[in-house]
C-alpha positions as CSV (number, residue, x, y, z in Angstrom):
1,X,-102.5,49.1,-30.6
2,X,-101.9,49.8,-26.5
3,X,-100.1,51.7,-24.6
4,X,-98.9,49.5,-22.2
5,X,-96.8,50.1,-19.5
6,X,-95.0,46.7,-18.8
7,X,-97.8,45.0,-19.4
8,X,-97.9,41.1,-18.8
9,X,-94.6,41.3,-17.9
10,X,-93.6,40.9,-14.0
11,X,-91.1,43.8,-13.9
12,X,-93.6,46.2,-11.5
13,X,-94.6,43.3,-9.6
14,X,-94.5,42.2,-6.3
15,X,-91.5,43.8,-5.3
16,X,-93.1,46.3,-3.4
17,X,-93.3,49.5,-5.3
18,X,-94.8,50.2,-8.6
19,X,-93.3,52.4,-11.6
20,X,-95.2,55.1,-9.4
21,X,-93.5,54.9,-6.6
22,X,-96.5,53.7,-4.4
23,X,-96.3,51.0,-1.9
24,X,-97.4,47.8,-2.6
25,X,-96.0,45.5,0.2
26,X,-99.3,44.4,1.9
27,X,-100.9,42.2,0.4
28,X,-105.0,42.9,-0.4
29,X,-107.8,41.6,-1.1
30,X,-110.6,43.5,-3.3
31,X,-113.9,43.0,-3.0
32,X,-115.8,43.3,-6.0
33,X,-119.3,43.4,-7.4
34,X,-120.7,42.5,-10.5
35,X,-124.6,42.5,-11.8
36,X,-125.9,38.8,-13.3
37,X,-125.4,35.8,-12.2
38,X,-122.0,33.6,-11.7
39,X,-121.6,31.1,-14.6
40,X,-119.9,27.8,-13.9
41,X,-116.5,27.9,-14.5
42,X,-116.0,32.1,-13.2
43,X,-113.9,30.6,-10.0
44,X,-111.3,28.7,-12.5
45,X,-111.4,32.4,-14.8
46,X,-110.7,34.5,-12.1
47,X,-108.0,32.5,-10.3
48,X,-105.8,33.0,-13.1
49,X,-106.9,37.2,-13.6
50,X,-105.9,36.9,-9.7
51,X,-102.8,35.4,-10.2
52,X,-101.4,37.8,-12.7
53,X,-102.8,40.7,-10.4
54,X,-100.9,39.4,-7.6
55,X,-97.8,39.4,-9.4
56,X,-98.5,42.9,-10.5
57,X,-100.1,44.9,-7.6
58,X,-99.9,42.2,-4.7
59,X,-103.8,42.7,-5.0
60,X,-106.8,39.8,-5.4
61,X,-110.1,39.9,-6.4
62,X,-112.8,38.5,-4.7
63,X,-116.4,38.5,-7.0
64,X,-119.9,38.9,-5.5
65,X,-122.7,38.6,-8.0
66,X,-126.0,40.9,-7.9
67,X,-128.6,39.2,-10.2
68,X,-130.5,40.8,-12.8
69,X,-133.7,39.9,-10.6
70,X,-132.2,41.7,-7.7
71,X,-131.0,44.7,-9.0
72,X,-133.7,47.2,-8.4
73,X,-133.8,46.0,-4.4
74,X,-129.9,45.2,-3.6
75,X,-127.8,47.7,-5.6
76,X,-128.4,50.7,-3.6
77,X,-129.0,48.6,0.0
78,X,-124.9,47.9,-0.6
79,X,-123.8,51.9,-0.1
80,X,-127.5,52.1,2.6
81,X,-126.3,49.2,4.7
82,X,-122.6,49.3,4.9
83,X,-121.5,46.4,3.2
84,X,-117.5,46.4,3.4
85,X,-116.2,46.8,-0.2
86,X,-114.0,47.9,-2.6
87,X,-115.3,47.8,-6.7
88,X,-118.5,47.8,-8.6
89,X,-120.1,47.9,-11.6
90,X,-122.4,50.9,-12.4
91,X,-124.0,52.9,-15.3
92,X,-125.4,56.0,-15.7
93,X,-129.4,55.6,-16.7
94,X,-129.7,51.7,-15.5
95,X,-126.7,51.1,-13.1
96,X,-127.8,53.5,-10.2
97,X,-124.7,56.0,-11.0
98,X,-125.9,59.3,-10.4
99,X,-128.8,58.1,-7.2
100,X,-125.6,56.8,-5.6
101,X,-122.8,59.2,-6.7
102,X,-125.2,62.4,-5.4
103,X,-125.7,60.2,-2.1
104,X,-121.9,59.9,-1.6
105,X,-121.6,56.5,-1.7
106,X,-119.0,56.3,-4.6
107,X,-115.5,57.5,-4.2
108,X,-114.4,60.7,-6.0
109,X,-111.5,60.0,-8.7
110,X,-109.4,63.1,-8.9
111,X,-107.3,64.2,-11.6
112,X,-104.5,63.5,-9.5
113,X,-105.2,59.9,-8.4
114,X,-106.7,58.5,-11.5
115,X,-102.9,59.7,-13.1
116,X,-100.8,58.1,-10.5
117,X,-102.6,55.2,-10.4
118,X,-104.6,54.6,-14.0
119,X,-102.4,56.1,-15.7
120,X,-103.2,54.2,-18.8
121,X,-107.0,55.0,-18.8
122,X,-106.1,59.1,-17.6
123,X,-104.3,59.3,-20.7
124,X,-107.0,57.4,-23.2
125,X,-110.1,58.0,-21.9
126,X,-112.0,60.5,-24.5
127,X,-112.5,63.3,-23.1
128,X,-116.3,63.2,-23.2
129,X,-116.5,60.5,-21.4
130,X,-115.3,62.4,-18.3
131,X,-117.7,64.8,-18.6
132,X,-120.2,62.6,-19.1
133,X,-119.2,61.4,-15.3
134,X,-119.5,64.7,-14.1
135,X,-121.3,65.0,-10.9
136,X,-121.5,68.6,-9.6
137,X,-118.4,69.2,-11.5
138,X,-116.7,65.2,-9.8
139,X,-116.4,61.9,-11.0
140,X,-117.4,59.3,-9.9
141,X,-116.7,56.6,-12.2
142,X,-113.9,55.1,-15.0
143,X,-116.6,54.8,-17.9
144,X,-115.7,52.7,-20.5
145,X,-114.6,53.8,-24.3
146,X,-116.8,52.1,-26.5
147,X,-119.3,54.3,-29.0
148,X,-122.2,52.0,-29.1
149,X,-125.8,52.0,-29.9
150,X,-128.6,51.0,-27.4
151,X,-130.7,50.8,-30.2
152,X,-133.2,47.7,-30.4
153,X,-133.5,45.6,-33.1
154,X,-135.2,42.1,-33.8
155,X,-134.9,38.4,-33.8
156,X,-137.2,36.6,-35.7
157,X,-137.5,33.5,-37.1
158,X,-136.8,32.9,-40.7
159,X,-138.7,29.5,-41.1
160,X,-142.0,31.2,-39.7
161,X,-141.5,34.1,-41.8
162,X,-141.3,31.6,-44.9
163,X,-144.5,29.2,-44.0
164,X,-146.7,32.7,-43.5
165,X,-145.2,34.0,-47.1
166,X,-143.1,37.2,-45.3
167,X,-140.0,37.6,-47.9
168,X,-138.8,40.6,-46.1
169,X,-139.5,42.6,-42.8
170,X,-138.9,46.1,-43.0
171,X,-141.8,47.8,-41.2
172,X,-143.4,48.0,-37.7
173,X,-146.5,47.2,-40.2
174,X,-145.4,44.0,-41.9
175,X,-143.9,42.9,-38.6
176,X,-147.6,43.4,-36.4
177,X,-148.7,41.0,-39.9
178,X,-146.0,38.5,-39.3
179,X,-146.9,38.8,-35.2
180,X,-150.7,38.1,-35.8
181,X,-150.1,35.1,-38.4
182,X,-148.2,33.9,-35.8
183,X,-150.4,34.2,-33.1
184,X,-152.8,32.8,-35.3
185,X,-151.3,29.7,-36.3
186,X,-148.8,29.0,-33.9
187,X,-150.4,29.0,-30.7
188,X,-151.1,25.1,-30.7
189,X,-147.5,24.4,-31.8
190,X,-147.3,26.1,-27.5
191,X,-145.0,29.1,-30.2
192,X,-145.8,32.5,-28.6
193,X,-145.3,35.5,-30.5
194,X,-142.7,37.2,-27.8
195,X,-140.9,36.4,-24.4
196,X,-141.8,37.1,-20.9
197,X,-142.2,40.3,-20.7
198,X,-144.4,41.1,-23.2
199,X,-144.6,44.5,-23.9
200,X,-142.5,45.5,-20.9
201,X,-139.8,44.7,-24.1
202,X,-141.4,46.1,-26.4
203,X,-141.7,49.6,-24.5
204,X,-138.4,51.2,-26.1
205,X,-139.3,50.1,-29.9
206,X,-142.8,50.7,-29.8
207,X,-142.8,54.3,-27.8
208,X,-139.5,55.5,-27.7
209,X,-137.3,54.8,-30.3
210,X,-139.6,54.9,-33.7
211,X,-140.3,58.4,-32.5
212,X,-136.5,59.2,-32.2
213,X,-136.8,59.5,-28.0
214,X,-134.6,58.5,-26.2
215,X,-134.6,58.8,-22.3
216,X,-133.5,61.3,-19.3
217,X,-130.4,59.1,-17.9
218,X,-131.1,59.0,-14.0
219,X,-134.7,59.9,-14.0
220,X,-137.1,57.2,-13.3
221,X,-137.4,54.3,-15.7
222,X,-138.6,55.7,-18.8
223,X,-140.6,58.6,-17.8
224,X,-139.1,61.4,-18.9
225,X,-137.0,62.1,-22.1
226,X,-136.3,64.3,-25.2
227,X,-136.5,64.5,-29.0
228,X,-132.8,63.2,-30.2
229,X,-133.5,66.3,-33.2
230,X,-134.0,69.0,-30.5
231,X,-131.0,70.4,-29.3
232,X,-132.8,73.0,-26.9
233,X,-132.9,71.0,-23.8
234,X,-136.2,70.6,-23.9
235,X,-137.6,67.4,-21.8
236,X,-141.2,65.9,-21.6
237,X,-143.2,63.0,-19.9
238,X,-143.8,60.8,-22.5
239,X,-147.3,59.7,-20.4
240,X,-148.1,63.2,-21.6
241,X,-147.8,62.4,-25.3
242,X,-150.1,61.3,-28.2
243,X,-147.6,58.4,-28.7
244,X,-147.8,57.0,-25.0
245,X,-151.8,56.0,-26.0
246,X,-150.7,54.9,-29.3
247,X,-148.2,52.7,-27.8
248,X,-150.5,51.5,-24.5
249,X,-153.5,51.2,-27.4
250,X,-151.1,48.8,-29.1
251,X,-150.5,46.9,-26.3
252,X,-154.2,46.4,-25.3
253,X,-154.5,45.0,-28.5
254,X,-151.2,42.6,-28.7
255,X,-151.9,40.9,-25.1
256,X,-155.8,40.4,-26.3
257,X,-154.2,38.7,-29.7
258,X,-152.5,36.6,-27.2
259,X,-149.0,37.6,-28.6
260,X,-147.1,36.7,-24.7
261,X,-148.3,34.6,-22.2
262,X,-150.7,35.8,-19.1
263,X,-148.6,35.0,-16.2
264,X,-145.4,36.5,-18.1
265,X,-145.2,39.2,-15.6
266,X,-144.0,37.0,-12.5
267,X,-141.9,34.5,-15.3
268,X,-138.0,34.7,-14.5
269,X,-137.0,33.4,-17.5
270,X,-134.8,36.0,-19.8
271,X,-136.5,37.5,-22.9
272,X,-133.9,35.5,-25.0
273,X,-134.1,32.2,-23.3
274,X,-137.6,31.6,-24.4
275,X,-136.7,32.8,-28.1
276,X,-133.3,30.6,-28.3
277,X,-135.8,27.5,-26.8
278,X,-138.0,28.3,-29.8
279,X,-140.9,29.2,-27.5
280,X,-141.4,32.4,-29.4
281,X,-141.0,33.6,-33.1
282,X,-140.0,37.1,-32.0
283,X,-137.3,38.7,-29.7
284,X,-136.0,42.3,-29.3
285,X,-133.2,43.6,-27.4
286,X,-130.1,45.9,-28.8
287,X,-127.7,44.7,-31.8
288,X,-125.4,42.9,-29.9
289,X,-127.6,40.8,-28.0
290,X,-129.9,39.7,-31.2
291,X,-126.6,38.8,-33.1
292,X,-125.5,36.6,-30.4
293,X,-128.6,34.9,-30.5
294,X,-129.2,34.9,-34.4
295,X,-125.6,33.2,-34.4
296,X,-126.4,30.8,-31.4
297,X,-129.7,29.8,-33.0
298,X,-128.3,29.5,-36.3
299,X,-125.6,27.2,-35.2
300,X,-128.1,24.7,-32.9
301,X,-131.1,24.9,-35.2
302,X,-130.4,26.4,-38.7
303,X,-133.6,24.8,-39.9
304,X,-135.2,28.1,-38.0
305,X,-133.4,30.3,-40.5
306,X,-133.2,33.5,-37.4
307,X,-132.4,36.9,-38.9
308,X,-132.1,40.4,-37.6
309,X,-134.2,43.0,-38.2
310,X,-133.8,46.5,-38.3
311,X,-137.0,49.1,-38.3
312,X,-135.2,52.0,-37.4
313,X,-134.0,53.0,-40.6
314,X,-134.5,56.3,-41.7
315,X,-135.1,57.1,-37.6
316,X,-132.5,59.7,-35.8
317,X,-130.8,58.3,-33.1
318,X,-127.9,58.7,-30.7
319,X,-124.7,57.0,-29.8
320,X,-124.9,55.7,-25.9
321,X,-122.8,57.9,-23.7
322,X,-119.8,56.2,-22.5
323,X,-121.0,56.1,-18.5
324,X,-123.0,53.5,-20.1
325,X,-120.9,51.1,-18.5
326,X,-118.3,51.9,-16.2
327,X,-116.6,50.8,-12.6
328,X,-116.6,52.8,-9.0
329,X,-115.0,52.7,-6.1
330,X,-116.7,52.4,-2.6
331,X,-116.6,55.3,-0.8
332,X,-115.6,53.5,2.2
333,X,-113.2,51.2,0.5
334,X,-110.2,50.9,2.9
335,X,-108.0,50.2,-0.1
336,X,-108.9,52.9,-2.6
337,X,-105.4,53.1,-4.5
338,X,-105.0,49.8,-5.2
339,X,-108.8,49.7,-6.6
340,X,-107.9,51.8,-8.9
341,X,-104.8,50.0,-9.8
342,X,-106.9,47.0,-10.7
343,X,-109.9,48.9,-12.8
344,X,-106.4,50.1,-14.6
345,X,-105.4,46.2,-15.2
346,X,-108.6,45.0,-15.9
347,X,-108.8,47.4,-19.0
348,X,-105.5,47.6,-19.9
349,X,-103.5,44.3,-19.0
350,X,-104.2,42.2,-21.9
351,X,-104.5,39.2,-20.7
352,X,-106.6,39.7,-17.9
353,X,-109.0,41.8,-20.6
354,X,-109.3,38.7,-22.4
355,X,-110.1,36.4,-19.4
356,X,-112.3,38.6,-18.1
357,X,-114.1,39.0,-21.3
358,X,-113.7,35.4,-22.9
359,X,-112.6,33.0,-20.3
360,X,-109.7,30.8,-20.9
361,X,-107.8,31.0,-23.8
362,X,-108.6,27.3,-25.3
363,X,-111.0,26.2,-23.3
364,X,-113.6,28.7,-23.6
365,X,-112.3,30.9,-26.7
366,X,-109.8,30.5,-29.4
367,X,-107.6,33.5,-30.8
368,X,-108.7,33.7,-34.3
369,X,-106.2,36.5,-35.1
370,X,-107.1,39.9,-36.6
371,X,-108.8,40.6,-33.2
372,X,-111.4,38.0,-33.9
373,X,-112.4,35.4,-31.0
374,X,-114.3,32.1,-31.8
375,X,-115.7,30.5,-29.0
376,X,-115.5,26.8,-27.9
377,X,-118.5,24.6,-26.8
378,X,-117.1,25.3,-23.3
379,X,-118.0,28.7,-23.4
380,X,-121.4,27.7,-21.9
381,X,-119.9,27.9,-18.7
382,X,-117.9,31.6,-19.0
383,X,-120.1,33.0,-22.3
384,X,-118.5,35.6,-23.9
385,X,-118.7,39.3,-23.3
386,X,-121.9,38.1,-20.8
387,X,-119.9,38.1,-17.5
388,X,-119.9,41.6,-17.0
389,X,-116.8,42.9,-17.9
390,X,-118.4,46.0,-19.6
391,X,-117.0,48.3,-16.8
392,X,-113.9,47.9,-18.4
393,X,-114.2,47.7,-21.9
394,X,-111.7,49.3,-24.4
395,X,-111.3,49.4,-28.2
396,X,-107.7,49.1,-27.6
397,X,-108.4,45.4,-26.7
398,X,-111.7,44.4,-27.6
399,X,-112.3,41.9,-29.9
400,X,-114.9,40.6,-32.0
401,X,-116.3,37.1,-32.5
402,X,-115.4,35.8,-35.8
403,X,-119.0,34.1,-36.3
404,X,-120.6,37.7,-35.8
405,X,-123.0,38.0,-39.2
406,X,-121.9,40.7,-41.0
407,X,-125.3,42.3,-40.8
408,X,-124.5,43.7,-37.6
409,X,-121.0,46.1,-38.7
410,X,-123.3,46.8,-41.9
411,X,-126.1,48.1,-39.5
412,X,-124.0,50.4,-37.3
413,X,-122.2,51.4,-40.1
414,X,-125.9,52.5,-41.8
415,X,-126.5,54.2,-38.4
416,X,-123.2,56.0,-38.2
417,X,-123.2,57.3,-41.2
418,X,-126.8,57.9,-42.1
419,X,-128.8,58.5,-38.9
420,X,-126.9,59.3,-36.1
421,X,-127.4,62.8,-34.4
422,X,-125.4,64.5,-31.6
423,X,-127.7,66.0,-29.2
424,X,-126.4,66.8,-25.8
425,X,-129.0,65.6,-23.6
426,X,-127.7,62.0,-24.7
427,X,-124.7,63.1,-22.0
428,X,-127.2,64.6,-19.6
429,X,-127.8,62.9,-16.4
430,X,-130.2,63.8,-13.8
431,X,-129.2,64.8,-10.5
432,X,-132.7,63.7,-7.9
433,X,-130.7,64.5,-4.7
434,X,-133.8,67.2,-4.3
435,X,-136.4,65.7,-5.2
436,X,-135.4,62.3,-3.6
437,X,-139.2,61.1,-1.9
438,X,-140.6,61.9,-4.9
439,X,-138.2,59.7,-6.9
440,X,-139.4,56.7,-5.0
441,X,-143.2,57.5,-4.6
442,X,-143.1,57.7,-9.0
443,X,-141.0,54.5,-9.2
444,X,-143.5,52.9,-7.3
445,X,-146.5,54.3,-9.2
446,X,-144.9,53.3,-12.6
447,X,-144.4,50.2,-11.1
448,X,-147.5,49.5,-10.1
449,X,-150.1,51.2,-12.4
450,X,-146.9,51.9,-15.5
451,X,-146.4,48.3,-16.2
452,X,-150.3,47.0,-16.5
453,X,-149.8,49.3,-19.7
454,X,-146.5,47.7,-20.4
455,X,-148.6,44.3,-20.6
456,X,-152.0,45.3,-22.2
457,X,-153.7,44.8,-18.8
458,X,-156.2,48.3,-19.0
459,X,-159.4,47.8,-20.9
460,X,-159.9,51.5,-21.1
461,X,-156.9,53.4,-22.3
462,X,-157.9,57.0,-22.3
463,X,-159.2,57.2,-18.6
464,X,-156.5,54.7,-17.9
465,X,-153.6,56.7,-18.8
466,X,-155.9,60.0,-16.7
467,X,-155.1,57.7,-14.0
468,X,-152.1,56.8,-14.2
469,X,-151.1,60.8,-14.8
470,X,-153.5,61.9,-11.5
471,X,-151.5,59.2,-9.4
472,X,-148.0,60.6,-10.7
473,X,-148.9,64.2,-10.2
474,X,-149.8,62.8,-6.5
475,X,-146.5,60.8,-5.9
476,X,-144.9,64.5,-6.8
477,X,-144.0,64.1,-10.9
478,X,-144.4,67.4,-11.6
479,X,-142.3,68.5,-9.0
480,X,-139.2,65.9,-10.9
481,X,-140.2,67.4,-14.5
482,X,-139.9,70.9,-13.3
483,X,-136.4,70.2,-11.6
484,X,-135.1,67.8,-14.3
485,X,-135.8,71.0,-17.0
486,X,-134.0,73.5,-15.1
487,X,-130.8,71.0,-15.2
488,X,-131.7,70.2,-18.8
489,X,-131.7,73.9,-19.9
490,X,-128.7,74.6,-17.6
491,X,-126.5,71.2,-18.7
492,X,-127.1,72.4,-22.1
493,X,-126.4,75.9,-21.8
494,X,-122.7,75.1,-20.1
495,X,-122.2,72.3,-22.7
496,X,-122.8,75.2,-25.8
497,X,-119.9,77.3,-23.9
């Protein structure tokens, strides 16, 4: 159920004040951004969120869309540069929260403002998730309320499996079989074993998660994490580890098998595209994203017979903190207030959740009841749940698509209640504002000398990884472990209080 104040009803409107007693007489336009890129029919979604907006905070919406390719380059040149807006998208860990919170360049939401003007989300946020946004004791961000896994999981293709006499998958070993009988035997059908990419994808299976890691949110992209079973606040660099040269070892070996192709490094195309083209027998990504293509696949070629695997069974793991998604306010928005007002319908207005997240009811989606969705062949051009709209989500409103298989409830359900830990480092986020040059100096070492790992490109492993660790210690690593610790130790102290 929601708790909706006069929702989808006109009554607040555009008379000029709001239940709250704030002003609403001029008339504004919000600039917002998102992160992907702008499907066809987002300009006919969006005029109809606008209309209903207009009618209910005399407020519009105007959508700019920072690609996946640009992300690393243009996010954070918005807040250096400028740029004159009001919303955006971010996420603690991958969406820049905490480099631009600690640099100012978000908005602070007070206790205050975020009841007079969200009131909806002030009173059904979890708690956690606000002290999950906790900057320095400040938020900067509405995170969303979903408990979700970023567990990875994978897509592989059933027919394969059955012409290379694989009944079941259910081991990192059978599935390094079922990769070389591919690579094997599939290279002159042009069938790779795995998308652009190569191992860059394979990074979080192969070295973090079978291990039970998971990543420091905030430091740089994945250097530093913890053990999810250690609840001390310990943190380490997982170059540092045994299972870093077990995983770069692996690598070597999968690129020389041929497993991705050479040039996948400088390839745009998305690690599912390639797999839903049937250009490769393998893809990995989290639960959602392999369901969605299973089903898709399934549906255009069910001669392919895709399933999903899970080889994290038995493996401790942690639920994603709810600043895994989220929306902020610009700092220098000139029309803070009525932001907020809109990240407030956006969640909680039910059917601007719905166009936001499905597109146009009968056109893109149908309303299967039960709080099911089934999309329609339109959906191609607004795909559900893809066009951002995980800033806002809620459980209040989600829903779920009625051709989901049923593997993928059955598999969080096995996490939940089998594997799943609490650790509080999962909430931890770090806070570089003092170690800021050497931030950038390690990004761009991992960059450069990380990703030839990543890709099986180093013929010597053991002096290669020496390397790699001499060049971070120079770019100022040790300097960003020591820091990142003493938060660690000190996040976790205050969080046992």
């Amino acid at each position: 159920g929601t708790m909706m104040v006069g929702c989808g009803s006109s009554s607040s409107g555009t008379a000029g004040t709001l239940a709250s007693g704030v002003s609403t007489d001029k008339e504004v336009t919000l600039k917002m951004y998102l992160i992907g890129d702008k499907p066809a029919d987002f300009d006919e979604v969006y005029d109809k969120v606008n209309s209903i907006m207009k009618e209910e905070i005399n407020a519009t919406l105007q959508v700019n869309f920072i690609p996946w390719s640009d992300l690393a380059t243009k996010y954070q040149l918005l807040f250096q540069s400028g740029e004159d807006f009001d919303l955006i998208f971010t996420a603690s860990g991958w969406g820049y929260y905490s480099q631009v919170a600690t640099k100012n360049g978000f908005l602070e939401l007070s206790d205050e403002m975020l009841q007079e003007y969200a009131p909806n989300i002030y009173a059904s946020e979890p708690e956690e998730g606000w002290s999950q946004a906790k900057i320095d004791g400040k938020v900067y961000m509405v995170p969303n309320d979903k408990s979700e896994y970023g567990i990875n999981v994978f897509g592989v293709r059933g027919d394969l499996m059955a012409k290379y006499g694989f009944d079941s998958i259910t081991s990192y070993d059978q599935l390094e079989k079922f990769m070389d009988a591919v690579a094997t035997g599939e290279s002159s059908n042009g069938i790779k074993v795995i998308a652009n990419g190569g191992g860059q994808n394979l990074q979080w299976p192969y070295m973090l998660e079978r291990y039970g890691f998971n990543t420091i949110s905030g430091a740089p992209t994945p250097t530093l994490g913890f053990d999810v079973n250690d609840n001390s606040g310990e943190v380490f660099a997982f170059v540092d580890t045994d299972e870093y040269l077990e995983y770069a070892t692996k690598m070597k070996e999968f690129a020389d098998k041929g497993y991705w192709a050479a040039d996948s490094i400088s390839s745009k195309a998305t690690r599912d595209d390639d797999f839903e083209a049937g250009k490769t027998a393998v893809m990995v990504w989290n639960l959602g994203s392999v369901a969605n293509s299973v089903t898709e696949m399934n549906n255009v070629h069910p001669e392919w017979n895709t399933q999903l695997i899970d080889l994290s069974e038995g493996i401790s793991k942690t639920v994603q903190p709810y600043t895994n998604g989220g929306m902020a306010i610009n700092a220098s928005s000139k029309n803070p207030e009525r932001a907020l007002m809109a990240i407030e319908l956006l969640r909680y207005d039910e059917e601007i959740n719905n166009l936001t997240w499905y597109g146009i009811e009968g056109t893109h989606w149908e309303n299967s009841g039960d709080g099911l969705y089934t999309s329609l062949p339109a959906s191609e051009a607004y795909p559900a749940g893809e066009v951002c709209p995980w800033g806002w989500y809620t459980t209040d409103l989600a829903r779920k698509s009625s051709t989901e298989p049923e593997i993928v409830q059955e598999t969080i359900n096995k996490w939940s209640e089998n594997y799943t830990v609490s650790n509080p480092l999962a909430a931890f986020s770090f806070d570089d504002s003092k170690v800021k040059n050497e931030m950038a100096a390690v990004g761009n070492v991992m960059s450069q000398y990380g990703t030839p790992f990543d890709l099986g490109m180093i013929d010597d492993i053991e002096s290669g990884v020496k390397d790699l660790r001499e060049k971070l210690t120079q770019a100022g690593f040790d300097k960003i472990i020591e820091e990142c610790q003493k938060q660690a130790k000190e996040f976790v102290e205050s969080y046992n209080k």
